[in-house]
C-alpha positions in Angstrom: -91.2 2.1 -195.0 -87.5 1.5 -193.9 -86.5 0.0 -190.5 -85.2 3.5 -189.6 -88.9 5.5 -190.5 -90.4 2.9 -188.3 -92.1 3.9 -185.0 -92.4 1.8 -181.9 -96.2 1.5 -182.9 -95.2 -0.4 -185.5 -93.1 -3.1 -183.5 -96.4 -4.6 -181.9 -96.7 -8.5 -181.8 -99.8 -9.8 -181.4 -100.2 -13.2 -179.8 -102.7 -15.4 -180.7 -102.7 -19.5 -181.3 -100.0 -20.6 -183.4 -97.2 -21.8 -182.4 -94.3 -20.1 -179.5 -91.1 -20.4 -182.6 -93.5 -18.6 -185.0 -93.8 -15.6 -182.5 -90.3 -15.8 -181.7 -89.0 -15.5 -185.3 -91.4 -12.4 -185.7 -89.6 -10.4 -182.5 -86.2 -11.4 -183.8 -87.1 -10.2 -186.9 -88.5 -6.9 -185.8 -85.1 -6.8 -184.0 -82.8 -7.3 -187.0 -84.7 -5.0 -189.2 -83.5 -2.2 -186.9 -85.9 -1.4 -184.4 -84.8 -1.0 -180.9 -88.3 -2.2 -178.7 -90.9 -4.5 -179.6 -93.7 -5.1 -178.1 -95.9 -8.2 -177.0 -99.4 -8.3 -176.2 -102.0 -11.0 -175.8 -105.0 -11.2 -173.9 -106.9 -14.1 -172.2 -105.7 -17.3 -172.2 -102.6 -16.1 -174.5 -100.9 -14.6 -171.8 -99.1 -17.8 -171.0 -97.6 -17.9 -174.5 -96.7 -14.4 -175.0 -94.6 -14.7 -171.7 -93.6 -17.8 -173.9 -92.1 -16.1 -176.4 -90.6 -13.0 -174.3 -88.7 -15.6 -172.5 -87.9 -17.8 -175.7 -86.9 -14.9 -177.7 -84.5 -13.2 -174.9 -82.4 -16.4 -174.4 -82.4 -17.5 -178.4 -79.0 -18.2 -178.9 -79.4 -15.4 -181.8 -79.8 -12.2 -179.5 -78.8 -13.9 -176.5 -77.8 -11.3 -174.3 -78.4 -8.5 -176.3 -82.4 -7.9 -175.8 -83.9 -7.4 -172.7 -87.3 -7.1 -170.9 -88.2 -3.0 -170.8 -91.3 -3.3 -168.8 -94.3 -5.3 -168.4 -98.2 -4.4 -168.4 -100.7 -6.1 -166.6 -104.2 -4.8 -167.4 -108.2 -5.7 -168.0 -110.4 -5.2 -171.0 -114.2 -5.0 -170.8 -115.7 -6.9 -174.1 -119.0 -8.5 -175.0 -118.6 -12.3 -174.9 -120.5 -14.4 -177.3 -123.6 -14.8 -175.5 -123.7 -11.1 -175.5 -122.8 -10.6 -171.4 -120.0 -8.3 -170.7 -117.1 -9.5 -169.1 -113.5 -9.0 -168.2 -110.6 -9.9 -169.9 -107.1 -10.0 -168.6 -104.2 -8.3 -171.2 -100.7 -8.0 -170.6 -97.9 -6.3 -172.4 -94.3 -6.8 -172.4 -91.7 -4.7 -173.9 -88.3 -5.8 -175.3 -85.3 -3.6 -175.4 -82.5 -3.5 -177.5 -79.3 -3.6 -175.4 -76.1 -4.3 -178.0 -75.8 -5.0 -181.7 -77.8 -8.2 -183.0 -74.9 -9.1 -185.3 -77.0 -10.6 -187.6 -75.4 -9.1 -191.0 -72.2 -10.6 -190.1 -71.0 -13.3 -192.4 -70.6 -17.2 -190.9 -67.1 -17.8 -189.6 -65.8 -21.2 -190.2 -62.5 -22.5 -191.2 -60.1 -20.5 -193.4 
């Protein structure tokens, strides 16, 4: 599907364990394929490292200046837990914005 068939559904990034950069790389990428928002969530402990990489990605020295934050979630899920209790989980959502042109097609300038 091009960037341009893509839905904001599709521009969800999911975080999990591995490392802040890895995250980071996926928003920007999401970005420079065309999509205008992308979205963060993480649940649980996570939600330290997803506002990690909102932060990270926003002041990359790619897209600096050019994304910012669209609005932020705050929310709880009920799930079963391992020993089979319910319990409460803690999620949170933050949407990116588009807010210029990446520039990221444009060739490296250097010396003539």
């Amino acid at each position: 599907m091009s960037a341009q068939g893509r839905t904001s559904q599709d521009a969800t990034v999911y975080i999990g364990t591995k490392p802040v950069m890895t995250y980071v790389f996926e928003v920007i990428g999401q970005f420079s394929s065309g999509l205008t928002e992308v979205r963060i969530k993480a649940r649980g402990n996570s939600i330290a490292h997803a506002v990690d990489v909102a932060e990270v990605a926003r002041r990359h020295k790619i897209v600096e200046g050019k994304i910012q934050i669209k609005n932020v979630a705050i929310g709880t899920e009920r799930l079963v837990n391992r020993a089979g209790k319910d319990t409460n989980v803690s999620t949170i959502e933050i949407t990116l914005s588009r807010i210029g042109e990446l520039g990221l097609d444009a060739a490296p300038k250097g010396p003539a």
